[in-house]
C-alpha positions in Angstrom: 41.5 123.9 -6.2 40.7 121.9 -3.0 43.3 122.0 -0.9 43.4 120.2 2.8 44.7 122.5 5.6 44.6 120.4 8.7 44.2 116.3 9.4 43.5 114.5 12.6 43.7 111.1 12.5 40.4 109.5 14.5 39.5 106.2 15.6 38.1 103.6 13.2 40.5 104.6 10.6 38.4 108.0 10.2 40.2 111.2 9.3 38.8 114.6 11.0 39.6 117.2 8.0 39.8 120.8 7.0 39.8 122.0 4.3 40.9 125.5 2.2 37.4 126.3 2.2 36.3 125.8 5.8 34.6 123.3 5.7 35.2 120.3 8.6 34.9 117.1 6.7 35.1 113.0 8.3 36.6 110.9 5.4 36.6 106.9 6.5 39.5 105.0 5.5 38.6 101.5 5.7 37.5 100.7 2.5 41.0 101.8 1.1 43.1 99.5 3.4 42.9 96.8 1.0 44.4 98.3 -1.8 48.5 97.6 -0.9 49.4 101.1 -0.9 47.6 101.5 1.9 48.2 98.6 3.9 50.9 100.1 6.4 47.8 102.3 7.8 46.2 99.0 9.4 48.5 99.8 11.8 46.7 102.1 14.0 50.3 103.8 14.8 51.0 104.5 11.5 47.6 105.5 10.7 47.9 108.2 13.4 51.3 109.5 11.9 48.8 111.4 9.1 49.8 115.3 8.3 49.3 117.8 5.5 51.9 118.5 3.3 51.2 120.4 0.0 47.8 120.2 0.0 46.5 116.7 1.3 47.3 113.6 3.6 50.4 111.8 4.0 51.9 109.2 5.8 55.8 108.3 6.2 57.0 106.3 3.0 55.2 108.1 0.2 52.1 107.7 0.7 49.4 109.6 0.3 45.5 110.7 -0.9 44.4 113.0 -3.6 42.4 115.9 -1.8 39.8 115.6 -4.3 39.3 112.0 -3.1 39.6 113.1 0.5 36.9 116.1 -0.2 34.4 113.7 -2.8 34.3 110.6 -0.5 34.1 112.8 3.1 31.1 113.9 4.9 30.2 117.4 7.0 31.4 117.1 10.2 30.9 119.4 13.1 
């Protein structure tokens, strides 16, 4: 089961991730900022409030990202 252990929100809406594995992943954000759920995180603020909890991202007010999403629609990152 892939599991996220540790988000750092970046510039450009990008997310720095680790994951249960090991692996360091970058997953971009932007293209998900137009669906309303995600709309808050326009706001760079908000966007940098990201943290694990149970598994994957969240952000204040419910929202969140299925870690299988997160891992699919990343790339390796050093």
């Amino acid at each position: 089961m892939i599991e996220v252990r540790s988000v750092e929100a970046l510039s450009g809406y990008e997310l720095a991730l680790t994951f249960n594995s090991g692996e360091r992943r970058r997953f971009d954000m932007r293209p998900y900022l137009r669906y309303p759920v995600f709309r808050r995180l326009e706001n760079p603020g908000y966007f940098a409030l990201a943290r694990v909890d149970y598994g994957t991202v969240t952000w204040p007010g419910h929202i969140d990202i299925a870690p299988e999403t997160l891992y699919e629609g990343s790339v390796p990152w050093a």
